[in-house]
N, C-alpha and C positions, 0 to 999 in steps of 0.2 A: 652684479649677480646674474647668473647665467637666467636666458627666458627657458625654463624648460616647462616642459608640458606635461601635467599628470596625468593619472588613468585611475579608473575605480582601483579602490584599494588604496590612494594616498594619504596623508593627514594633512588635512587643515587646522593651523594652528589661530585661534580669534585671541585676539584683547579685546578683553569687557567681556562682564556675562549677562548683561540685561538682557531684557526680551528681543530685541534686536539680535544679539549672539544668541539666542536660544531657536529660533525664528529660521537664522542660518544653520544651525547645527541640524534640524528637522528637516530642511531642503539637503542638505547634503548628504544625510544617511540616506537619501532616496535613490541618492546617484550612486552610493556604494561607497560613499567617504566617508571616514569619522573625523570627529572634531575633538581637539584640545583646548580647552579655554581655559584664559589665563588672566585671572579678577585679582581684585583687592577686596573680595568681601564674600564672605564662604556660603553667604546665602541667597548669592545674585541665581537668578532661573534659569541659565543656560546653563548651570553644573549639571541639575537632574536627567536632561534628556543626551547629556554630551558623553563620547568615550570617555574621555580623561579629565583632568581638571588641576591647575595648577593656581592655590593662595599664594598671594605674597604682594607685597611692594610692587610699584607696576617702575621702582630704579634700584628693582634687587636683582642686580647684572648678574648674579650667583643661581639663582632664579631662572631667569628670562636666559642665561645659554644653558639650564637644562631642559628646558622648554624649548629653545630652538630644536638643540638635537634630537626632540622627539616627534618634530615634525616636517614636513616636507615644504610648506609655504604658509605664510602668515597673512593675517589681513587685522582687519580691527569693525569694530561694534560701533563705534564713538569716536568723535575727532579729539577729547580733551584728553584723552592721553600722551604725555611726556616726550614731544617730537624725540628727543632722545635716545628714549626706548624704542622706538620705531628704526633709528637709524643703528642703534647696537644689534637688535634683529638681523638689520637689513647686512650686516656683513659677514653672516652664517647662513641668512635663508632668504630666499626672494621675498619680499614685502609688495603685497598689491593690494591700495593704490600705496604710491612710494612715498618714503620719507618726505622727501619735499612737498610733496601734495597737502600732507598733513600738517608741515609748517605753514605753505601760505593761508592756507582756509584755518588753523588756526588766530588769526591776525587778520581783524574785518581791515585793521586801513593797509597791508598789505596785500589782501582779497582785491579791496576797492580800487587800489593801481591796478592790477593785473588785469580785471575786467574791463577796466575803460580802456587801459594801454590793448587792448584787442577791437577798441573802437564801436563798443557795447554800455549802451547808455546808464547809468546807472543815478541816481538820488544826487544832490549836491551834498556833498559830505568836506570836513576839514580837520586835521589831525589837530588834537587835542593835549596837550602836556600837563598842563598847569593851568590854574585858575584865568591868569592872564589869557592864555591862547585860546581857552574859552568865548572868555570875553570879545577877545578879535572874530573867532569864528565865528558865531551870533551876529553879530554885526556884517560880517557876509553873507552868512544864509540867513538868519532873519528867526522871527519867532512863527509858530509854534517849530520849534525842532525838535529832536531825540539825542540824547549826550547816553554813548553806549560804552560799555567798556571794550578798549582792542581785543581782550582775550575770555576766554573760558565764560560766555554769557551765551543761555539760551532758556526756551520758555519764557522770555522775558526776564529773564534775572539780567544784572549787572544795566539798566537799564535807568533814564531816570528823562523823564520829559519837561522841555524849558518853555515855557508859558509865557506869554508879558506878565511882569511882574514877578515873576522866577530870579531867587538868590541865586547869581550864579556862583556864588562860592558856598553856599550850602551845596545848589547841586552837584558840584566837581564833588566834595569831600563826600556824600552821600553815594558812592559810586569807587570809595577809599583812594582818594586822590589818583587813580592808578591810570597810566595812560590811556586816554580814548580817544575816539571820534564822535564829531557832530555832525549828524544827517539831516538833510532838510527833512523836511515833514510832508509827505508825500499827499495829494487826495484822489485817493485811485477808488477805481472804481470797484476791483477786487483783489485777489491776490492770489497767483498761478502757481502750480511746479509743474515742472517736466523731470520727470524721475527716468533718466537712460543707462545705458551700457556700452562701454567701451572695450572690446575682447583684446589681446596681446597681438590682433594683428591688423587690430585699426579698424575692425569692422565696429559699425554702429549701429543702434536700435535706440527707440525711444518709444515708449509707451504715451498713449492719449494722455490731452495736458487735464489736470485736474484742479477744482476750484476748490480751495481751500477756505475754511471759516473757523477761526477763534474765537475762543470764549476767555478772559482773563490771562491771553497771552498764551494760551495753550491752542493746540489742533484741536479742534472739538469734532469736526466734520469734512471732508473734502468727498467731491461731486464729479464724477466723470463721463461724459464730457465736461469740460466744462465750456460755458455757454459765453465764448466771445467770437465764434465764428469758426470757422475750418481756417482762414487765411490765417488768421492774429495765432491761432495753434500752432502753425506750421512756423510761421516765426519764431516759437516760444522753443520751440525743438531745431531749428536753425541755431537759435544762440548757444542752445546746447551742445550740440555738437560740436562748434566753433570752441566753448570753454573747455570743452572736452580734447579737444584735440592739438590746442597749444599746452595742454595739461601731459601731455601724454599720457591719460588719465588709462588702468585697468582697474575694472571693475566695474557696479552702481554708484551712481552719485544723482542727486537732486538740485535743480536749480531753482531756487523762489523767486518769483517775480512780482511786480505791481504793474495794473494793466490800467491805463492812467486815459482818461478820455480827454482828446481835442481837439482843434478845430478839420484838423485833418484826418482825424478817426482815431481808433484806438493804438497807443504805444505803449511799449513794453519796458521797463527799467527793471532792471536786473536786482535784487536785494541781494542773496546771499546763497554761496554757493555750501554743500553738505558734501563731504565725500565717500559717502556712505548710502547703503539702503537706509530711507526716510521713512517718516510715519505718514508722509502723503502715500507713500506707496502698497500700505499694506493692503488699499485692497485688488493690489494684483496676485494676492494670492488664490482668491478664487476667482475674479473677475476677469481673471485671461489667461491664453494658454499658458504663460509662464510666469512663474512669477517673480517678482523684484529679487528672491532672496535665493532662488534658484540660481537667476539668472549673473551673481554677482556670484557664488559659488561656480559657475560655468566659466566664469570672465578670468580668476583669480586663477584656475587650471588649466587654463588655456585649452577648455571647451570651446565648441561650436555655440555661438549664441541662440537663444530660442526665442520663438515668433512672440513677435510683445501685441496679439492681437486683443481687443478685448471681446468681450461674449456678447458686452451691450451695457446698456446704460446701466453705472452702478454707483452706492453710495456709500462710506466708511466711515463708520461712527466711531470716534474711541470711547474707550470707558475709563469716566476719572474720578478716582475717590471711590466715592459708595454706589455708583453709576453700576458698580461690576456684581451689588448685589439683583440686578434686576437681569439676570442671566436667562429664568425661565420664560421673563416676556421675550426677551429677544429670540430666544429659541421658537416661539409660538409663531412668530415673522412670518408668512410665504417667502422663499429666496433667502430666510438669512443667514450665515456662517459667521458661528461665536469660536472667539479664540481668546482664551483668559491665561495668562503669561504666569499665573502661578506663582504670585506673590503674596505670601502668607500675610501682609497689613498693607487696609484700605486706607489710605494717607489721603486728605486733601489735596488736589495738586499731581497725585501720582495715577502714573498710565497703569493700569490694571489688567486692559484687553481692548480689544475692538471689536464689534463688528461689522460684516459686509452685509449691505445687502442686494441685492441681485434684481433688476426692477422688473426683468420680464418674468421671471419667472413665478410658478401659481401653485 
C-alpha cells in the first residue's frame, strides 16, 4: 500500500472505540480530521465524540470493506484485535502501525525473540506448551517465576504466578492450558516506559521516560521524570528507538521496562512492547507541547512530528472503579486536568479517566 501523505480534511479510520480511540478522535479534529470508528460494541466512548461510527464484528469482511472505503487510512486503539482484520484493511487502505506489528506484539514469546534477537536484554523467559514444558522451564528459570499466557493478556489477566510449592499442573490448566511463557521473576527496582514516535519517514521522538506504579496489576500512577538518572533515561529511549526502527514502526508505541539494580549500576530489561498510544502516556496531553495522541494521529498521516518537550515535572493518576466519583476533589487541585472517558458504569477494575497534575503549577 502506497505511503501517501494526507492533509486536513482526510479520515482517519480506528479500530476500537475505548477511551484511547475517543482520546485520538479529540486530537484529530483539532487538526481538521474526522474519525471513523470501528467497535464491537455500540456503547464504547469513542462513538460520541467521533464523525462516524461503524458496529459490527471486528471479522465482518462485509463490514470492515465498507469501513475501508470510507476512509483514507486506518490505525487501531488496542493490539487484541484479529491480526486478520488488520491485514484485510491493509489491502484496500494503508494501516499504520502495519499488520505485522500487530501480529508480533500480539505473541509475548514471539515479542520476546524479536527483542533479544536486536541484542536488548530482556527477563529469562521459556516457551511453554504443555504441562510438561512447564515443568522443564521452571527447572531453568527457577522459582518465583510468572507463567503468562502468549496471547490476548493484559491488566494482569491471563497471568498466574509459580511459587515453591506451586501445582504446576493446576497452574498451566488455570491459564486454560493455552500456549505460554514462563518468565523469570524479575526484582527491579521500578518499572519504566518510554512512550515515542516514529513518522513515515524515519524521524524519531521520545518523550521523558516515565515511572510507572500499579495497584492489583493496573496502572494506578506514573511519574515524570522519572527518578533513575538522565543517563539510565537516555538508554531507556535508545532502546526505543532501536525496537522502533527494526520495526519499521509508524505511529505511537510504548515500551515497558524494569530497571533492575547491580553491582555495576542500574540496567534496563525490556518487558513488553505496546503498539499503540499507552496509558503511561496520557499525561502528555497536557504536560507537553504535544501530545502522545496528537502525535500518533501526526505519524499515521505522514505529518511533521511535534516537539515531545515536557512543561516540567508531572504526575498521572488514573481513575479506577468509583475513583472517578471523586471528580470535584481532583478539580479543586492547583495544576490539575480531569479527563473522564464517559463511561456510563463504574466497574471495579475499569479505567474511568485520569488525571494530570502539573507540579509547578499554583
Amino acid at each position: 500500500m502506497t505511503e501517501a501523505r494526507l492533509a486536513p480534511g482526510a479520515r482517519i479510520g480506528i479500530i476500537g472505540g475505548g477511551q484511547l480511540g475517543r482520546m485520538l478522535a479529540l486530537a484529530a479534529a483539532r487538526l481538521g480530521l474526522s474519525c471513523h470508528i470501528f467497535t464491537d460494541r455500540e456503547d464504547d466512548p469513542a462513538i460520541e465524540v467521533a464523525a462516524n461510527a461503524t458496529v459490527a464484528r471486528y471479522d465482518d469482511e462485509k463490514a470492515l470493506a465498507v469501513f475501508a472505503a470510507a476512509v483514507d487510512v486506518v490505525t487501531y486503539e488496542f493490539e487484541n484485535i484479529p491480526a486478520r482484520t488488520a491485514e484485510f484493511l491493509a489491502a484496500m487502505k494503508p494501516v499504520r502501525p502495519s499488520p505485522s506489528v500487530l501480529a508480533l506484539t500480539q505473541d509475548r514469546l514471539i515479542e520476546k525473540n524479536f527483542i533479544s534477537g536486536l541484542g536488548i536484554e530482556v527477563a529469562p523467559y521459556a516457551q511453554v506448551d504443555d504441562a510438561g514444558a512447564l515443568a522443564r522451564a521452571v527447572a531453568q528459570i527457577g522459582r518465583p517465576s510468572i507463567l503468562k499466557t502468549r496471547r490476548f493478556g493484559y491488566d494482569g489477566k491471563g497471568q498466574a504466578l509459580v511459587r515453591e510449592g506451586s501445582d504446576l499442573a493446576v497452574a498451566f490448566r488455570s491459564l486454560g492450558g493455552q500456549p505460554s511463557i514462563l518468565e523469570g521473576f524479575v526484582p527491579f527496582v521500578c518499572e519504566v516506559s518510554v512512550v515515542a514516535a516514529r513518522g513515515l519517514d524515519g524521524d524519531f521522538v521520545a518523550w521523558d521516560v516515565g515511572r510507572n506504579e500499579h495497584e492489583h496489576h493496573i496502572l494506578a500512577t506514573t511519574v515524570v521524570p522519572a527518578d533513575i538518572g538522565e543517563d539510565v533515561r537516555q538508554r531507556a529511549r535508545d532502546k526505543a528507538k532501536r525496537i522502533a526502527e527494526a520495526l519499521d514502526y509508524v505511529g505511537v508505541l510504548a515500551v515497558e521496562m524494569f530497571v533492575v539494580e547491580t553491582p555495576a549500576g542500574l540496567k534496563l530489561l525490556v518487558n513488553e512492547i505496546a503498539p499503540r498510544v499507552h496509558n503511561s502516556g496520557h499525561w502528555t496531553l497536557d504536560g507537553s507541547v504535544t501530545s502522545q495522541f496528537e502525535q500518533h494521529i501526526r505519524a499515521v498521516c505522514g505529518f511533521p512530528l511535534g516537539v515531545t518537550r515536557a512543561h516540567g515535572p508531572v504526575e498521572m493518576h488514573n481513575l479506577i472503579g468509583d475513583d472517578v466519583y471523586r471528580w470535584r476533589e481532583f478539580l479543586e487541585v492547583p495544576g490539575a486536568c480531569l479527563h473522564l472517558y464517559g463511561k456510563a458504569e463504574a466497574r471495579p477494575g475499569r479505567k474511568m479517566g485520569h488525571v494530570t497534575i502539573l507540579k509547578g503549577a499554583k
